[in-house]
C-alpha positions, 0 to 999 in steps of 0.5 A: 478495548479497540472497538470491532473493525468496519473497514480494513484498509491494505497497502498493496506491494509488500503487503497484500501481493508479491511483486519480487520488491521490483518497485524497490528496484526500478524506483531506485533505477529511475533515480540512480539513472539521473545520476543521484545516489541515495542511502539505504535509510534514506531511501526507504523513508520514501518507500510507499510513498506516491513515486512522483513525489518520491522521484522528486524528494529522491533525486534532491536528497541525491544531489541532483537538481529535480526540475519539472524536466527531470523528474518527468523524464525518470517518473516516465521511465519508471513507469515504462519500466515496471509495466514491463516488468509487471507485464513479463513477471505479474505480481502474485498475492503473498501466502493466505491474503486470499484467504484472510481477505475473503475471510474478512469480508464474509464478516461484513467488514469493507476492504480497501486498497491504498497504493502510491502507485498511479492508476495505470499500474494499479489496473495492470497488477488488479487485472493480473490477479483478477481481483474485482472491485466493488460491492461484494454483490457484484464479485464473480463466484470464487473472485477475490474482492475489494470495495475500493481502490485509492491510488496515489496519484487520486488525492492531493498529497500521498502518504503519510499524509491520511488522505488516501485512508480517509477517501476509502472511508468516504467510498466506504461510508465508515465515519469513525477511524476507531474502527478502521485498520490500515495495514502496510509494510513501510513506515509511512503506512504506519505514519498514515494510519496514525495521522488518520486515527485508524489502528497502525497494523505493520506486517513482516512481508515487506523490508521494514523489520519489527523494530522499524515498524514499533520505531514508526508507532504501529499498535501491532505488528504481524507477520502477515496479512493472513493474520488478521482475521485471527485479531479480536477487533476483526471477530476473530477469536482472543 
């Protein structure tokens, strides 16, 4: 049996919060406006993924040359883009995360966010929920909280590699991944936990399907982040 979780850590759009699949939209956008023109497979091998990388591989897999120029212009245009959208339209948490993350830590068990996201972007959307981040003590009353963020563009290559999930564990002082959950609604969230030994959890709030998620190797597949306290290994009831 999978031993009791200690951290539990999250993707953020698509999984923890709502934010009307805009990322999809503008990543699309930045590399469509440079003229390359990608299938829907192939672009979602990319979702999750740190955006400049992606940008990168993407204009590439669409016939176009992705210079140092040209990726720079369409990452600075994808990041203008979605601070305006997520500054008119903010992201708002997906139905019970709240919830199950207060849940969660009431238990003892550390959160973390992962995102491919920068970290300007990444404040824009914490700001606008009004999520803290830090040790539970230093939470407002009633503010829903996280021990650490990683962002994308903070560690040397991005999903799927597990650098991101093994930098939560290092802020967080978890040793072991048999007692780590990551949690994601993309593929390479599953290829990521897998690499870094942690329990794969796919959720259903994302574009990626059931089958997608067991094609990818998730141990579990759920249909949200709101199930997890229910889950033995988070000390919820079998």
């Amino acid at each position: 049996m999978t031993p009791t979780l200690e951290l539990v850590v999250l993707d953020m759009a698509g999984t923890t919060i709502d934010d009307r699949h805009e990322v999809y939209r503008v990543l699309r956008a930045a590399v469509e406006r440079e003229g390359a023109r990608i299938d829907e497979p192939t672009f979602q091998q990319w979702m999750g993924t740190e955006k400049r990388t992606a940008i990168a591989n993407l204009l590439a897999l669409g016939g176009v040359a992705a210079s140092e120029e040209r990726v720079a212009a369409a990452f600075t245009w994808f990041l203008l883009e979605l601070r305006r959208s997520y500054t008119e339209s903010p992201p708002v948490p997906l139905p019970g995360v709240e919830e199950a993350l207060g849940v969660l830590r009431g238990r003892g068990i550390a959160l973390g966010l992962t995102t491919g996201f920068s970290r300007e972007i990444t404040e824009l959307i914490l700001t606008g929920l009004g999520w803290s981040v830090g040790p539970e003590s230093t939470a407002p009353p009633g503010a829903v909280g996280v021990d650490v963020v990683v962002c994308g563009d903070e560690v040397a290559e991005g999903r799927p590699a597990p650098l991101m999930i093994a930098e939560v564990m290092r802020r967080t002082g978890v040793t072991d991944p048999a007692r780590v959950a990551s949690v994601g609604d993309t593929a390479v969230d599953v290829a990521s936990a897998r690499r870094a030994g942690a329990l794969a959890v796919g959720v259903l709030t994302g574009k990626l399907t059931r089958e997608g998620h067991e094609a990818a190797g998730a141990d579990l597949v759920l249909d949200s982040v709101a199930d997890l306290p229910s889950l033995p290994v988070a000390g919820g009831q079998d």
